[in-house]
C-alpha positions as CSV (number, residue, x, y, z in Angstrom):
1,X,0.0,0.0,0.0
2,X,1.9,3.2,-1.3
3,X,1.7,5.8,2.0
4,X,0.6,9.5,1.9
5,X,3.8,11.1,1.1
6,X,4.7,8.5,-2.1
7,X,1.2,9.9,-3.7
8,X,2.0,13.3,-2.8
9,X,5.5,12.9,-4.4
10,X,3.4,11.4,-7.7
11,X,1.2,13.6,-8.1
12,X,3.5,16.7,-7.5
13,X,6.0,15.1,-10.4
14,X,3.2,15.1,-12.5
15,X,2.1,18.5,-11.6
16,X,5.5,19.4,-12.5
17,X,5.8,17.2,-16.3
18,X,2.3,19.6,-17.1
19,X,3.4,22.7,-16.4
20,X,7.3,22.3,-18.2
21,X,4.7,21.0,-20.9
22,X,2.6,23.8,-21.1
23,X,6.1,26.4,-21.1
24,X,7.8,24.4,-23.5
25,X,5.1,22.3,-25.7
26,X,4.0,24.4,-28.2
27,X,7.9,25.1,-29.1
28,X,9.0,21.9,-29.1
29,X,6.0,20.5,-31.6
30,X,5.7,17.3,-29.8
31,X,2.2,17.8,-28.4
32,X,-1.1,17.5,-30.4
33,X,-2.1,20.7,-31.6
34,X,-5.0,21.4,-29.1
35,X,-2.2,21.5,-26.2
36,X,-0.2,23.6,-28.3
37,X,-2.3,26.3,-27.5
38,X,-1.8,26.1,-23.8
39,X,-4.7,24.8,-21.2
40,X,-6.2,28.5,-21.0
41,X,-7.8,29.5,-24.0
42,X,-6.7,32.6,-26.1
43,X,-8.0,36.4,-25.1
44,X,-10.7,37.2,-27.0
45,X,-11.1,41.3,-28.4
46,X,-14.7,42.2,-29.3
47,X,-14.6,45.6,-31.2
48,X,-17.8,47.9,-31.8
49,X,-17.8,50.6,-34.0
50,X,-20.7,53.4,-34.2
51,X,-22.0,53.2,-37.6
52,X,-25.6,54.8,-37.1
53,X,-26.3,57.7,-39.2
54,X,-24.9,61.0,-37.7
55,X,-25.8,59.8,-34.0
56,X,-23.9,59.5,-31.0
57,X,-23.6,55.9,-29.5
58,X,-23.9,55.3,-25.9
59,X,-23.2,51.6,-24.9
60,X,-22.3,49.4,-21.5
61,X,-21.7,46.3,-21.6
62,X,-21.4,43.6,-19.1
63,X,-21.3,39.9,-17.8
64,X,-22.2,38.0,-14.9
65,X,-18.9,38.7,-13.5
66,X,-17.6,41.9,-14.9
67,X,-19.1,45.3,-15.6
68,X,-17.5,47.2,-18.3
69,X,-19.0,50.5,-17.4
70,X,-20.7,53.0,-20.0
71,X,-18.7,54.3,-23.4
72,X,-19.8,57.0,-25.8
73,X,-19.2,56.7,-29.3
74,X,-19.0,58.9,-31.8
75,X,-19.9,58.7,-35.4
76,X,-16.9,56.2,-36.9
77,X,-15.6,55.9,-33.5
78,X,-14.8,52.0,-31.4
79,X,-14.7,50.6,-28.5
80,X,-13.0,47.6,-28.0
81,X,-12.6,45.3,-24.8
82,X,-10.6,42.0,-24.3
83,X,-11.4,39.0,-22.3
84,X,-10.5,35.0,-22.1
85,X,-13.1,32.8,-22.3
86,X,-14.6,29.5,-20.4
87,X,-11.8,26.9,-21.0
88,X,-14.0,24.1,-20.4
89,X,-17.3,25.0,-21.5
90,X,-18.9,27.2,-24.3
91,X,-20.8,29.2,-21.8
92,X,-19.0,33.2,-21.5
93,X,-21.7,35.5,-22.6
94,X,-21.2,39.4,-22.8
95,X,-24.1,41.2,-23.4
96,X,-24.6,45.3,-24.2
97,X,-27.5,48.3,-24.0
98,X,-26.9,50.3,-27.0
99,X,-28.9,53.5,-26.4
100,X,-29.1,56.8,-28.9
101,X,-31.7,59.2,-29.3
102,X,-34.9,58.1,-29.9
103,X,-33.8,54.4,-29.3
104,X,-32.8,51.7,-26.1
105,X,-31.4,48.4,-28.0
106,X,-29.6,45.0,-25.9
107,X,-27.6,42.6,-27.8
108,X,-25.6,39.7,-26.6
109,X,-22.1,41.1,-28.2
110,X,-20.0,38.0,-27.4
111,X,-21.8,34.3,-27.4
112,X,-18.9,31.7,-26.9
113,X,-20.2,28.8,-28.9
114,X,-21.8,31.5,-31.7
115,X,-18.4,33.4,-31.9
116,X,-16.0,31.3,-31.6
117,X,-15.7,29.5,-34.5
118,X,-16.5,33.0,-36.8
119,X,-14.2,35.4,-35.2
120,X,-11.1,36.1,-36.8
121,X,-7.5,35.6,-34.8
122,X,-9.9,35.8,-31.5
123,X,-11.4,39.1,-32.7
124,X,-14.6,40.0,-33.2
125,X,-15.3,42.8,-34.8
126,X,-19.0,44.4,-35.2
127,X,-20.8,47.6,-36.4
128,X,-23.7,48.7,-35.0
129,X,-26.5,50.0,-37.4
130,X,-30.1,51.4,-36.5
131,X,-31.6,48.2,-37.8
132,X,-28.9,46.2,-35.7
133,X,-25.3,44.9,-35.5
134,X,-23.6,43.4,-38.2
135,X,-20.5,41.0,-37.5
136,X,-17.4,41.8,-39.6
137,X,-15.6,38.4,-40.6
138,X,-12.6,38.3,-43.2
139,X,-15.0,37.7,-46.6
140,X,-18.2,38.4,-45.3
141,X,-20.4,40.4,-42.6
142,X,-23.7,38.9,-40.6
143,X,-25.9,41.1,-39.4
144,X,-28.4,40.4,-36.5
145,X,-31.8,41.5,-35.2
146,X,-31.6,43.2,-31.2
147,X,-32.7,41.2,-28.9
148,X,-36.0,41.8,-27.8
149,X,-36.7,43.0,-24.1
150,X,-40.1,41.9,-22.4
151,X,-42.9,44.6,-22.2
152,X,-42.7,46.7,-18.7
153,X,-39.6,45.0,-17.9
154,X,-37.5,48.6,-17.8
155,X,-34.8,46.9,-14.7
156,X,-34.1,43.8,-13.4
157,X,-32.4,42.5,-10.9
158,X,-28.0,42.9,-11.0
159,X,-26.7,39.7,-12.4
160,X,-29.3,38.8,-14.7
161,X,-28.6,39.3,-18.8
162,X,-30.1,42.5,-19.3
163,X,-28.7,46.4,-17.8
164,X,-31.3,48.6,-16.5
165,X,-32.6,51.4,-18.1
């Protein structure tokens, strides 16, 4: 029966052959290309530009962790924000209030398992129109519809999906 201090020694060596993995893997070209790009994912950049028609662009966005506080935008102006996503599942979600006058819009801005495969070099780019925001990608753009906010529902709680009002 190995004692307490031979599995400590174990599983310390093999905490040890991971990390010297991890710092020297991707150089060497030994490991399998998934690992090459280390066990944290990539930062992600989400860039919005202000592409309404002669209007100012007031936006905040947020997730269930981190506030990014309000930005103004002018006309041909961007506002861009970096993050690393969920390593182990497709769940990080950043979501946004666009407001200018005469309109209040909310968009989910970054949807891990949505982006991630579209976004190019980990950066996803957008412009926001009056109708709503479009997706830039290297050949093409796709543009979406705003998400649609629920009838008398002008502020929820903090740390549900949508910024008050």
């Amino acid at each position: 029966m190995a004692s307490t201090s031979k599995i400590m020694f174990s599983l310390s060596m093999l905490l040890t052959v991971l990390v010297a993995l991890q710092l020297k893997g991707s150089e060497s070209g030994v490991l399998p290309s998934k690992l090459k790009e280390g066990f944290l994912p990539s930062k992600v950049t989400v860039e919005m530009s202000n592409n309404l028609t002669l209007k100012q662009l007031d936006l905040h966005c947020k997730d269930k962790h981190n506030d990014l506080g309000p930005q103004t935008l002018n006309v041909g102006d961007t506002y861009s924000f970096r993050f690393r996503p969920n390593a182990f599942a497709n769940v990080t979600l950043y979501f946004c209030r666009f407001v200018w006058v005469g309109a209040v819009h909310y968009f989910d801005i970054y949807v891990q398992e949505r982006d991630t495969p579209t976004c190019d070099d980990n950066r996803c780019s957008w412009q926001i129109f009056e109708e709503g925001p479009c997706k830039i990608m290297e050949r093409s753009r796709e543009c979406f519809k705003w998400n649609e906010v629920p009838i008398g529902r002008r502020q929820l709680v903090e740390g549900n999906n949508i910024l008050p009002l």
